[in-house]
C-alpha positions as CSV (number, residue, x, y, z in Angstrom):
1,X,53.5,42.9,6.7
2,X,52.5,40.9,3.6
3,X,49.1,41.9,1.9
4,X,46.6,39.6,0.7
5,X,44.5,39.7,-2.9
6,X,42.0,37.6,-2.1
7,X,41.1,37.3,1.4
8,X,38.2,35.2,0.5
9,X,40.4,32.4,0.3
10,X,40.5,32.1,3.9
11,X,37.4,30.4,4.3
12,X,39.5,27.0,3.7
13,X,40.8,27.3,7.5
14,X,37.7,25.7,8.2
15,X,39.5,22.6,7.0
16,X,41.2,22.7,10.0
17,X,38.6,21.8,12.5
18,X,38.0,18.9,10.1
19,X,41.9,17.9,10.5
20,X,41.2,18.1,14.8
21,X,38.1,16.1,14.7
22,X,39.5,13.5,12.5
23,X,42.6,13.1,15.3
24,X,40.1,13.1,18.3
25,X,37.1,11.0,17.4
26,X,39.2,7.5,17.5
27,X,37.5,3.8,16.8
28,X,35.6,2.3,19.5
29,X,37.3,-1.3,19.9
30,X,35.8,-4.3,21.5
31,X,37.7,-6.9,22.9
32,X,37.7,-10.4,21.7
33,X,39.2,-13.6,23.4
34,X,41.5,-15.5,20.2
35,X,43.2,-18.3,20.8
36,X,46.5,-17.1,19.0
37,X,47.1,-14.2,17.2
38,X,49.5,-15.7,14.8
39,X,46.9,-14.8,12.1
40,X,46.5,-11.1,12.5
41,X,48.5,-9.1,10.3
42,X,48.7,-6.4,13.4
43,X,48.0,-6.8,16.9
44,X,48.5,-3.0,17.8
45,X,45.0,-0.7,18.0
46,X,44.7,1.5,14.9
47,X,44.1,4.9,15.6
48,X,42.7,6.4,12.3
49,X,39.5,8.1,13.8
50,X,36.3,6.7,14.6
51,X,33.1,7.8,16.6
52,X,34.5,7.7,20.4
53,X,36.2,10.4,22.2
54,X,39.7,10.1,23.5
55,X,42.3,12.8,24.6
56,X,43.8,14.7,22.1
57,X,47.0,13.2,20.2
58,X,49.3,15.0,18.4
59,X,51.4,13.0,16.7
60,X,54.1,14.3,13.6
61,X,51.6,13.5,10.6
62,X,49.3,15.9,12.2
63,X,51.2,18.9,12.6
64,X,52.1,18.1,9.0
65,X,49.1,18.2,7.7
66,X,47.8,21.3,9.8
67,X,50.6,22.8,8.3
68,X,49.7,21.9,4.6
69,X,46.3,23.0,5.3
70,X,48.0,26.4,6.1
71,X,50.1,27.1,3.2
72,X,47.4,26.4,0.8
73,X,45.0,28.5,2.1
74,X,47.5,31.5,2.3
75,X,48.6,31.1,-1.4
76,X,45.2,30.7,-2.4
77,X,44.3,34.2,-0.2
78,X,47.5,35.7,-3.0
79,X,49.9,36.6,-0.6
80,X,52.4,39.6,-1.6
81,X,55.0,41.4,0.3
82,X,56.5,44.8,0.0
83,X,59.8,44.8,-1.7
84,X,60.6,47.9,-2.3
85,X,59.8,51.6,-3.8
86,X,58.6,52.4,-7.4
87,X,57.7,55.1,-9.5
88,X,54.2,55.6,-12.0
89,X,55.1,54.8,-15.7
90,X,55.8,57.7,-17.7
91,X,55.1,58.5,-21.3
92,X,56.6,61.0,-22.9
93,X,55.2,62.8,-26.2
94,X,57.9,64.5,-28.3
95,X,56.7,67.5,-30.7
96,X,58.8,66.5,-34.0
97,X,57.2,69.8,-36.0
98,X,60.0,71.6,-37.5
99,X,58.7,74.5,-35.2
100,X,60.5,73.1,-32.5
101,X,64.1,74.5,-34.0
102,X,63.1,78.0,-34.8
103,X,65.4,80.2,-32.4
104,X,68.5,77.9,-33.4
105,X,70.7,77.6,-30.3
106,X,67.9,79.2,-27.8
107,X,65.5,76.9,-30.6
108,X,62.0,75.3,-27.7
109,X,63.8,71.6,-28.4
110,X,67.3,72.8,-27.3
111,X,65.4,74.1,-24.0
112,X,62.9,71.0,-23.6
113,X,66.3,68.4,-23.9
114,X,67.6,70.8,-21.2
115,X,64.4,70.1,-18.7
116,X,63.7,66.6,-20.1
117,X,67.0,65.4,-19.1
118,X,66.8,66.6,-15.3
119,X,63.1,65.2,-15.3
120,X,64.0,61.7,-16.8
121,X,67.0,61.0,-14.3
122,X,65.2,62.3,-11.1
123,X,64.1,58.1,-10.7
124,X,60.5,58.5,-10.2
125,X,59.2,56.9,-13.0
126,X,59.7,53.4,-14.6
127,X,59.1,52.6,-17.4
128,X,59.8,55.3,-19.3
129,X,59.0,55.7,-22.9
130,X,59.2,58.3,-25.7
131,X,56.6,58.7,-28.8
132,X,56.8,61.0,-31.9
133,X,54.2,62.6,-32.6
134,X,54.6,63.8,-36.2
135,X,52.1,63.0,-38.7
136,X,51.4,59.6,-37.1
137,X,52.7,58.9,-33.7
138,X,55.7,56.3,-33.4
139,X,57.8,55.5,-30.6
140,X,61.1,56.4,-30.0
141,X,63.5,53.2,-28.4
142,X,62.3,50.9,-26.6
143,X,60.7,51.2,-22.4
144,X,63.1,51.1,-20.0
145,X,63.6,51.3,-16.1
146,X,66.6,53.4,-16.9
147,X,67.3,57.3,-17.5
148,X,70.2,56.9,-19.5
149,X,68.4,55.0,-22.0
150,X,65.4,57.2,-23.0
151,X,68.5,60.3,-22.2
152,X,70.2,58.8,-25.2
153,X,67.3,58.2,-28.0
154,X,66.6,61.7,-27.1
155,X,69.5,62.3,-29.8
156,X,67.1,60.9,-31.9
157,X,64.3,63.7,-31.7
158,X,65.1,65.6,-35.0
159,X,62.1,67.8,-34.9
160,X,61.8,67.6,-39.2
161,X,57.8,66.6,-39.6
162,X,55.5,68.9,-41.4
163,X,53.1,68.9,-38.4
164,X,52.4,67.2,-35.6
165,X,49.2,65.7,-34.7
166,X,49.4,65.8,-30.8
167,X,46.5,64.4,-29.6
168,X,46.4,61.3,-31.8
169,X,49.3,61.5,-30.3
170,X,48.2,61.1,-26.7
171,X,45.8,59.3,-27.0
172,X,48.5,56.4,-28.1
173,X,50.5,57.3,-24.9
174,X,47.5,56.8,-22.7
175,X,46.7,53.4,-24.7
176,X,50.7,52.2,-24.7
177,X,51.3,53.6,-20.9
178,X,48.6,51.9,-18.8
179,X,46.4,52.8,-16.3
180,X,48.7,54.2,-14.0
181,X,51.3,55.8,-16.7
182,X,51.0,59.5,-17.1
183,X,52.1,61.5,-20.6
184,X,54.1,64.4,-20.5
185,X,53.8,66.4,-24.1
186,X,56.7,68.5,-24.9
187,X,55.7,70.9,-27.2
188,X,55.9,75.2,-28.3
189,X,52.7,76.5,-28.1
190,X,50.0,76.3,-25.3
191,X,47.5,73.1,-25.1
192,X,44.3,73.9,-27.2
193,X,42.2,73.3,-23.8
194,X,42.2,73.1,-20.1
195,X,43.7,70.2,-19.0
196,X,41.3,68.3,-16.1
197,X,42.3,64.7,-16.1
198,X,44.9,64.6,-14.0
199,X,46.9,62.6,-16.0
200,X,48.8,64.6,-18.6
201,X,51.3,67.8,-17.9
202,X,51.8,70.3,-20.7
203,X,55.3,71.7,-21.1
204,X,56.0,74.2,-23.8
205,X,58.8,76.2,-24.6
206,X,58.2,78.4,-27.5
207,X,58.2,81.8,-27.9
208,X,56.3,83.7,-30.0
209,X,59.2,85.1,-32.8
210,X,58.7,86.8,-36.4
211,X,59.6,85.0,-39.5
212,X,59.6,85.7,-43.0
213,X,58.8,82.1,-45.3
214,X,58.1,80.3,-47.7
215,X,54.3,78.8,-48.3
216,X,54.4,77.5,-51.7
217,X,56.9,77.4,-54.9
218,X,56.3,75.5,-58.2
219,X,58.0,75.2,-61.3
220,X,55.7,74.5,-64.5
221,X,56.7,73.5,-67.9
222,X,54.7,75.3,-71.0
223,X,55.2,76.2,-74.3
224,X,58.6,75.8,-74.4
225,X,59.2,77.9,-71.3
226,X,59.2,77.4,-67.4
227,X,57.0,78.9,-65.0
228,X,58.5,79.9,-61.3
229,X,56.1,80.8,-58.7
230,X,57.7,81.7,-54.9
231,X,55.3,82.6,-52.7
232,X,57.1,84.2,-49.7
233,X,54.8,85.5,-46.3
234,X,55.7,87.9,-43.4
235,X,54.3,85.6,-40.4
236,X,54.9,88.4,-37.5
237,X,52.7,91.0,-36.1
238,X,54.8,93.9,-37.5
239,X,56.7,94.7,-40.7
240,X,59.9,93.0,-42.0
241,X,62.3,93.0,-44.8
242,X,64.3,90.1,-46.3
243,X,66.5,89.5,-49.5
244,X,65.4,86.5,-51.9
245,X,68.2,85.2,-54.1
246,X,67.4,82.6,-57.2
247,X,70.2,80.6,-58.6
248,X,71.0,77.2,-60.5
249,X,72.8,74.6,-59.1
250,X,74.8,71.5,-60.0
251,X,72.2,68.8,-61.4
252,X,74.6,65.7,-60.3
253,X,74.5,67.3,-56.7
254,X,71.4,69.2,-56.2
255,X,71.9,69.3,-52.3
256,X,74.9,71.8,-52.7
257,X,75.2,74.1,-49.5
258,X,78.0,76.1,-51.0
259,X,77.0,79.5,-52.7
260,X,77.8,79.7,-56.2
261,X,79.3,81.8,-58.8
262,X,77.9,85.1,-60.4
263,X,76.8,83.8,-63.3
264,X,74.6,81.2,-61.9
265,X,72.5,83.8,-59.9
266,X,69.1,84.2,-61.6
267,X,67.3,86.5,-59.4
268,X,68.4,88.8,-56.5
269,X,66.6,91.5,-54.6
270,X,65.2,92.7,-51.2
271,X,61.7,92.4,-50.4
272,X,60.0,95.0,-47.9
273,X,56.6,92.6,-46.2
274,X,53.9,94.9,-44.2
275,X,52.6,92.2,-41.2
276,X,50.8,89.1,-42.7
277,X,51.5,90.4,-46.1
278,X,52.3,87.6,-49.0
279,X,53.9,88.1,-51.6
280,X,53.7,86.1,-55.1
281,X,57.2,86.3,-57.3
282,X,57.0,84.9,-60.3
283,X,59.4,84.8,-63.7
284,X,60.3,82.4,-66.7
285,X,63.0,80.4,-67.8
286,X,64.5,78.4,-71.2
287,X,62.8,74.6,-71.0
288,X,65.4,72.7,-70.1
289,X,66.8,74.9,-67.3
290,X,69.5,73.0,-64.2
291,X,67.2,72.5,-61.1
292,X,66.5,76.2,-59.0
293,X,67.6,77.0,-55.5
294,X,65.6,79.9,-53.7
295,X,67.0,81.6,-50.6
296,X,65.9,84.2,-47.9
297,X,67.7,85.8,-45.6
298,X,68.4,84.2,-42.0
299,X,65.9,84.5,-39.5
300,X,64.2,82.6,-36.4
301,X,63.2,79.3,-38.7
302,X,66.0,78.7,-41.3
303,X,64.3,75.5,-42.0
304,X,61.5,77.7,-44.2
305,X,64.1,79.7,-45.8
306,X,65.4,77.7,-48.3
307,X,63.8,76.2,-52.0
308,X,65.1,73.4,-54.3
309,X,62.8,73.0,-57.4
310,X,63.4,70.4,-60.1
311,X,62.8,70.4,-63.6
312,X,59.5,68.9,-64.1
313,X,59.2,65.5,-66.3
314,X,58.4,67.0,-69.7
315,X,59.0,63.6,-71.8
316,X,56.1,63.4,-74.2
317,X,53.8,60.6,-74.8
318,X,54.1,59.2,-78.3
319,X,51.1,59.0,-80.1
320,X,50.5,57.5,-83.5
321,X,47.3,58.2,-85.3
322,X,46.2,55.7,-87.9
323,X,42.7,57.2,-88.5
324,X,42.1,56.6,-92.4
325,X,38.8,59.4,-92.7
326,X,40.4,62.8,-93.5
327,X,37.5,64.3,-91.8
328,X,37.8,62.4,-88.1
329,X,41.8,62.7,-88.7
330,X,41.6,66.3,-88.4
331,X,39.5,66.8,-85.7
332,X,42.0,64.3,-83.5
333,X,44.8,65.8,-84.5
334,X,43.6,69.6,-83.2
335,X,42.7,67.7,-79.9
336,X,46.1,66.3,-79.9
337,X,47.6,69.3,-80.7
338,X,45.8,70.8,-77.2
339,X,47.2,68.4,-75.3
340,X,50.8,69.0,-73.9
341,X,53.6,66.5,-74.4
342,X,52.3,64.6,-77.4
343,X,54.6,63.5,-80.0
344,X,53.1,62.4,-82.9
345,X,55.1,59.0,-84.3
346,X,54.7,55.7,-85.3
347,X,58.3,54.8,-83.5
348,X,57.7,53.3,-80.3
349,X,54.1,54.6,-79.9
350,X,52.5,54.3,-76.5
351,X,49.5,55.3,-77.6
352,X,47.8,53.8,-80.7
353,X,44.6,55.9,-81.8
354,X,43.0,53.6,-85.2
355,X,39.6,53.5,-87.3
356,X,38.6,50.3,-88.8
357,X,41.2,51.0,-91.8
358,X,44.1,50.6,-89.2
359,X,46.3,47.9,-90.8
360,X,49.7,48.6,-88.7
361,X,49.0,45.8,-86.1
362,X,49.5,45.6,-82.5
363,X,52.3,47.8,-80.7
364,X,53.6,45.6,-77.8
365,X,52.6,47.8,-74.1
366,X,50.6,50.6,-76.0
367,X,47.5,51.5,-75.1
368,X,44.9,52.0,-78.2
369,X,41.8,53.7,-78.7
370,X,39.9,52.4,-81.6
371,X,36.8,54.6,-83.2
372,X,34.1,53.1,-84.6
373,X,31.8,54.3,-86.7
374,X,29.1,52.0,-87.7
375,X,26.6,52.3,-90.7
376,X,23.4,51.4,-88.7
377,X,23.8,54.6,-86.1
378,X,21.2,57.2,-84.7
379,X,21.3,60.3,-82.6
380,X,21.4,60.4,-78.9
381,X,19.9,63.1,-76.8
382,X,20.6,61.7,-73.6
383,X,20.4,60.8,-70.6
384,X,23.6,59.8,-70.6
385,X,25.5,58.1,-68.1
386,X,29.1,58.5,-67.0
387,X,31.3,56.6,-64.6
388,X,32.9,59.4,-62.5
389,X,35.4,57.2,-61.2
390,X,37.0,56.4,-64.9
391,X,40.1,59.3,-65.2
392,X,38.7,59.8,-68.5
393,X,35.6,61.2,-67.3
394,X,37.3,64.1,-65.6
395,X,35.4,67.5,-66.5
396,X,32.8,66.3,-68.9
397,X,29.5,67.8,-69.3
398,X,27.3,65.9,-71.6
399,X,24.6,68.3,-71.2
400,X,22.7,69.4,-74.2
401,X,25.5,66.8,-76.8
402,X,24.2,65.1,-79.3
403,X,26.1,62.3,-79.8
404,X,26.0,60.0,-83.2
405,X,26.4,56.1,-82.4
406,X,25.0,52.4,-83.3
407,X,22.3,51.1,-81.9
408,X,23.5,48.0,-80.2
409,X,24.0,47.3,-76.4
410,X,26.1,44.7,-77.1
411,X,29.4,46.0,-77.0
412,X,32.7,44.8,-75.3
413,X,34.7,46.1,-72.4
414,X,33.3,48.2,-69.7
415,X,31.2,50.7,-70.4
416,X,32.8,54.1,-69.2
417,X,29.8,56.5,-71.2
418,X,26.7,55.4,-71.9
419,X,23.6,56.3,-73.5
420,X,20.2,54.8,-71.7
421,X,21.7,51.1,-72.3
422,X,23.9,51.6,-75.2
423,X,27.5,51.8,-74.6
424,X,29.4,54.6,-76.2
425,X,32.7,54.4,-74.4
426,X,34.2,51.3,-73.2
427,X,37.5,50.0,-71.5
428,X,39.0,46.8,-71.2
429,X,41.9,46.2,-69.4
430,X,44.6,44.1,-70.1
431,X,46.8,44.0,-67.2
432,X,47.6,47.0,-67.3
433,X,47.4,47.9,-71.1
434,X,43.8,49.4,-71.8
435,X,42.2,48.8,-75.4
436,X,39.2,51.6,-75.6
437,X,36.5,51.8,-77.9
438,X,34.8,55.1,-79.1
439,X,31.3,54.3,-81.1
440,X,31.1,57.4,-83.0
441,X,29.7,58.9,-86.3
442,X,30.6,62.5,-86.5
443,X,28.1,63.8,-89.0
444,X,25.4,62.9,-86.5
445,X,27.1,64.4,-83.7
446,X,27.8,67.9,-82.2
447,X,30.1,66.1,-79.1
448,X,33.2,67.1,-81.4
449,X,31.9,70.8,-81.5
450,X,32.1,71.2,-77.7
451,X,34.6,71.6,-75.2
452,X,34.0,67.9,-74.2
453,X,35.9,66.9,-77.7
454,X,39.4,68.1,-76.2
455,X,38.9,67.2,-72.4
456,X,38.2,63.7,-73.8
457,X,41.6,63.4,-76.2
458,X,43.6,65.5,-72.7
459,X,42.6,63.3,-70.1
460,X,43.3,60.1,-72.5
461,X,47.0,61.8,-73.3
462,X,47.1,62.3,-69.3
463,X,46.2,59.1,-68.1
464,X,48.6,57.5,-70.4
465,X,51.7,60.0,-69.0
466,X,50.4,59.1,-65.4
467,X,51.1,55.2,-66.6
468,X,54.4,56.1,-68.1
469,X,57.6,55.4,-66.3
470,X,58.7,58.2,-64.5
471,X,58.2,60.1,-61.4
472,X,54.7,62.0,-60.8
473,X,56.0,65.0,-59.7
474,X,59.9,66.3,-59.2
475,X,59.0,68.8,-56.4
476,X,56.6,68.0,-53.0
477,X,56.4,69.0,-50.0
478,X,57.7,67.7,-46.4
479,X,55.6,65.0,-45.5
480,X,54.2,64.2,-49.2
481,X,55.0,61.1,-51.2
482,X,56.8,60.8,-54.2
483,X,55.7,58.1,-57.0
484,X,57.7,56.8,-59.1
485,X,56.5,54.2,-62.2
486,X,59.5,52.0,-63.5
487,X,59.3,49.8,-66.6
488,X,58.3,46.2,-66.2
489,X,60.9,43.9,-65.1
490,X,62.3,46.1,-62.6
491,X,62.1,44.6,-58.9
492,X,63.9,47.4,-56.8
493,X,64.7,51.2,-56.6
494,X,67.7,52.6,-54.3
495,X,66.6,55.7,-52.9
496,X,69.4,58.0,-51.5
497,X,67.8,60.9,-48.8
498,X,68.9,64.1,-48.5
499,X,71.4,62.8,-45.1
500,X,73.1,60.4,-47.8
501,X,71.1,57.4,-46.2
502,X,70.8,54.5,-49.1
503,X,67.4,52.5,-48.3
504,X,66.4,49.7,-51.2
505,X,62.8,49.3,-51.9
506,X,60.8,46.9,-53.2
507,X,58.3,47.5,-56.3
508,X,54.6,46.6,-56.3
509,X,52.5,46.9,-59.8
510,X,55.7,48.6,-61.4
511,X,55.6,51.8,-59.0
512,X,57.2,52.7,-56.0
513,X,56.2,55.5,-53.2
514,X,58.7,57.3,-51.2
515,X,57.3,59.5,-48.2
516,X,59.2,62.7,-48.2
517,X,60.6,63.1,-44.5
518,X,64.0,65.2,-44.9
519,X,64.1,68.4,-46.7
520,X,66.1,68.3,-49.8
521,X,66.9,66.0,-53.2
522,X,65.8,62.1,-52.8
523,X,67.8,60.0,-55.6
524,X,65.9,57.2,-57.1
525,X,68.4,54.8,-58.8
526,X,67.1,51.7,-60.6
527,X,68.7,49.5,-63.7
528,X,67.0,52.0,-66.4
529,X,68.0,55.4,-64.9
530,X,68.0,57.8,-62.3
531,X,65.4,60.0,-61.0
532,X,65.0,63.4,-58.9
533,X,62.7,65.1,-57.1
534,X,62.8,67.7,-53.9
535,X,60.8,67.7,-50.6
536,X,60.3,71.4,-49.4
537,X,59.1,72.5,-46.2
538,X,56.0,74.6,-47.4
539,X,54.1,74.8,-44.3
540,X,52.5,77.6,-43.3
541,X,50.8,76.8,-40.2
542,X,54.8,75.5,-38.8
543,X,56.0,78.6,-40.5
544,X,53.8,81.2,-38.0
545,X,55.8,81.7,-34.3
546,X,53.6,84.4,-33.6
547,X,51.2,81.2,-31.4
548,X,54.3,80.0,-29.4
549,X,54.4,79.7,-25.9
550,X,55.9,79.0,-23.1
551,X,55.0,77.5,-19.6
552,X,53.3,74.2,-18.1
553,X,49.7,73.1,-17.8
554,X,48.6,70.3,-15.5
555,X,49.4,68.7,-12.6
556,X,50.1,64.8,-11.9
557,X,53.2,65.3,-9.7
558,X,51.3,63.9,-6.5
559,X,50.8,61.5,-8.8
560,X,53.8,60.7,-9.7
561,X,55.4,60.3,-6.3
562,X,57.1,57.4,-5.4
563,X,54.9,54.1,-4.4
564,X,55.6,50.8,-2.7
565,X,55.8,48.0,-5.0
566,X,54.5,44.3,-3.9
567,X,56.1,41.1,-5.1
568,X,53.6,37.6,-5.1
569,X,54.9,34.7,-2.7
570,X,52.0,32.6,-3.7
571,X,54.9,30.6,-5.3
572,X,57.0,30.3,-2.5
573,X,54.8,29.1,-0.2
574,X,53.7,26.3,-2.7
575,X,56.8,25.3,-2.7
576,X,56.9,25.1,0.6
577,X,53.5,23.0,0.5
578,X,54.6,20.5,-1.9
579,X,57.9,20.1,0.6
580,X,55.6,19.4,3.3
581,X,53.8,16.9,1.5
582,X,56.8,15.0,0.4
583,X,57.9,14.5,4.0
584,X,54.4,13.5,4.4
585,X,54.4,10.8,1.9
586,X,57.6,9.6,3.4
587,X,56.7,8.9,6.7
588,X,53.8,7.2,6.1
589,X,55.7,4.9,3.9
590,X,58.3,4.6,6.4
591,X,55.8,3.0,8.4
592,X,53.7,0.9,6.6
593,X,57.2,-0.7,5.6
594,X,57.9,-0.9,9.4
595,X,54.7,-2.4,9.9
């Protein structure tokens, strides 16, 4: 039995009394004595309707035309028909935390591939589609009516994220399925709240497991020596014991599995955790030392056992001071000095730091910083006013200074500090190479006695690093991103994951940012040189088991039960009406020819 959408559209049967009365009230015709009736076209009585009643006649044209009235007023009403059975679309929300493989071959996504696989090919639902939910949800394949295709992108689901934001998450799959889709989440721990909607079912298969990891590990460079911190945490409910073992590794092939020899071992011992305890290990090496990889022993999450820390960047900036008064000289040269990485050289200088007896000319793509002391100059008290957002105003307090300056508000480039109206600090920026003016007269100043002197000259020396080529930082952790600043001129960098996977990318403003989505050492290859760095997974919230669980929440499964699905006819039976009025417009051609 076909169904109609919009029964409303039956009120155009009342056409069809309309079609009857036409048919029945016929002309009333009088009779008139002619001589001849050579002159009339036809001689036959016309029946077309009129105001006088006769019997009924039925001839063809009027059965056609009941019938058109018919078919259009059915596929107005939106006829459909029931074709067949149907399941609700289901979306499916994937867990890709690296939680998911602790328990290796019994690991909560070995388990949920196990139940997802006999859920996906039980035919109740189409379509069927898969979303990661990592730290922003994406979708897995494409939606399909079949169970061997969301089966196979399954293979896909590598469970590697840093977290997993679930119900950003869902609320995607809600948005992407429909109103009638429901969302399956497939996750290791319990949901954070009764489910009521009906529309979502909670699977987890976690278990809660103890796990000894690692939460955080740097490698600083300083004085001529490098820092190590490993920060290693018992994430269990009782006490444990593991063995930690420091070594070097190849530089040209930093992702290494093999072990190595004796003498590249750097630190080996066992380490005895109470429950929740974390412990800090830290020791020094040379500058200069091969990259560092830190082991534990095997447990539940191997994922959080294992460390790879790069040397840091330690190329200097090269400064060359052309300050002329003894006096200023010295007092930038013991800020410079308390910088790090500052070469002082007039070879290639990136930064050009000048009084008004500089003579050297301009450096081509260094940045300069020109001090000027001015004859007509007075002492400010204050208020003054600093642009936070400038990365040379990092940490200052100008509280209490006194700072020594002209007098004029006319001053160019953007003002950066300023004194009431009068500019002491300004920047102008020439894509991309600054020119700073300092307005300064020392012996009527006490800014060069305070701590403000130093900050000023180390977040100058640090700004100009952060503009340098090179990468930002060699080590970050899963899910970070990695920026790397190339020389000008360069249009691409060939990054090489830790899976061996070459991906080009372009470069926008001379940098390029690489999200860090595999454990291990990314290789950034461009026409100047190569560059390192290492994503570790340093994530303590992933890192504690002792929240897993396992079970199911929700119910939608009379929900999810098979329904009948409709199919329109509407076109069919226009079809059928525009056939009908063909013949319709053929016969009465036919005869009006024959006539």
């Amino acid at each position: 039995m076909p169904i109609f959408t919009l029964p409303l559209a039956f009120i155009g049967l009342l056409a069809v009394p309309a079609l009857i009365a036409i048919y029945w009230l016929r002309n009333r015709a009088r009779e008139h004595q002619v001589s001849s009736l050579l002159l009339w076209l036809d001689e036959r009585q016309k029946w077309e309707g009129g105001q006088r009643i006769h019997h009924l006649q039925t001839p063809l044209l009027f059965f056609l035309e009941l019938l058109l009235i018919l078919l259009l007023v059915m596929a107005a009403a939106g006829p459909k028909l029931r074709a067949g059975q149907s399941g609700s679309p289901l979306v499916v929300v994937l867990d890709d935390s690296f939680s998911m493989l602790a328990g290796n071959q019994e690991s909560a996504r070995t388990r949920a591939l196990a139940a997802l696989e006999g859920e996906l090919r039980s035919h109740r639902y189409e379509p069927l589609r898969l979303v990661i939910a990592g730290e922003t949800p994406q979708v897995l394949g494409e939606a399909s009516s079949q169970s061997g295709d969301a089966v196979k992108w399954l293979k896909d689901w590598k469970c590697a994220a840093h977290l997993a934001k679930l119900e950003e998450a869902v609320a995607f799959a809600l948005e992407l399925g429909g109103s009638r889709a429901r969302v399956l989440v497939v996750t290791d721990h319990a949901p954070p709240e009764e489910l009521h909607d009906g529309k979502i079912e909670w699977w987890a298969f976690g278990s809660p497991r103890p796990n000894v990891a690692f939460v955080n590990a740097t490698r600083t460079t300083r004085d001529n020596q490098e820092r190590v911190l490993l920060e290693l945490a018992n994430l269990s409910t009782s006490a444990g014991s593991t063995t930690l073992m420091v070594e070097s590794i190849n530089a040209s092939d930093p992702n290494q599995q093999q072990s190595v020899t004796g003498d590249q071992q750097i630190n080996s011992q066992s380490i005895s955790l109470a429950a929740g305890e974390t412990r800090r290990v830290v020791f020094t090496l040379k500058a200069g030392a091969p990259p560092l990889r830190a082991r534990l022993g095997s447990d539940a999450l191997d994922l959080d056992n294992l460390v790879v820390l790069m040397p840091e960047s330690n190329r200097p900036i090269r400064v060359d001071l052309r300050v002329g008064n003894k006096d200023l000289r010295a007092l930038l040269e013991k800020a410079l000095q308390s910088a790090q990485n500052v070469l002082m050289t007039g070879d290639k200088p990136e930064l050009v730091i000048g009084d008004e007896t500089d003579a050297g000319g301009e450096v081509p793509d260094a940045w300069t910083l020109r001090i000027v002391v001015e004859k007509d100059a007075s002492s400010f008290l204050g208020p003054f006013v600093i642009d936070r957002s400038h990365p040379l105003s990092e940490g200052l307090s100008l509280s209490g200074v006194v700072w020594g300056s002209g007098k004029g508000i006319q001053f160019p480039g953007m003002p950066i500090i300023t004194a009431g109206n009068v500019p002491l600090l300004t920047d102008v920026d020439r894509a991309g190479k600054h020119e700073l003016r300092l307005r300064l007269r020392p012996d009527l100043s006490t800014l060069q006695e305070t701590p403000n002197w130093p900050i000023l000259i180390w977040n100058l020396v640090a700004w100009r690093a952060l503009s340098a080529p090179g990468l930002r930082q060699a080590n970050v952790r899963l899910g970070s991103d990695a920026t790397l600043k190339v020389e000008p001129g360069v249009k691409s960098v060939t990054v090489i994951d830790p899976r061996r996977r070459t991906t080009p990318l372009p470069v926008y403003d001379n940098a390029v940012t690489v999200k860090a989505e595999t454990i291990g050492v990314y290789d950034l290859k461009t026409n100047e040189g190569q560059y390192l760095f290492a994503a570790n997974a340093l994530q303590r919230e992933e890192s504690d088991l002792t929240g897993a669980a396992s079970g199911r929440w929700g119910n939608w499964a009379s929900a999810a039960e098979l329904q009948w699905e409709y199919r329109s006819i509407t076109w069919l039976l226009l079809l059928l009406a525009m056939i009908v009025l063909a013949v319709h417009a053929w016969l009465v051609s036919r005869a009006r020819g024959a006539r």
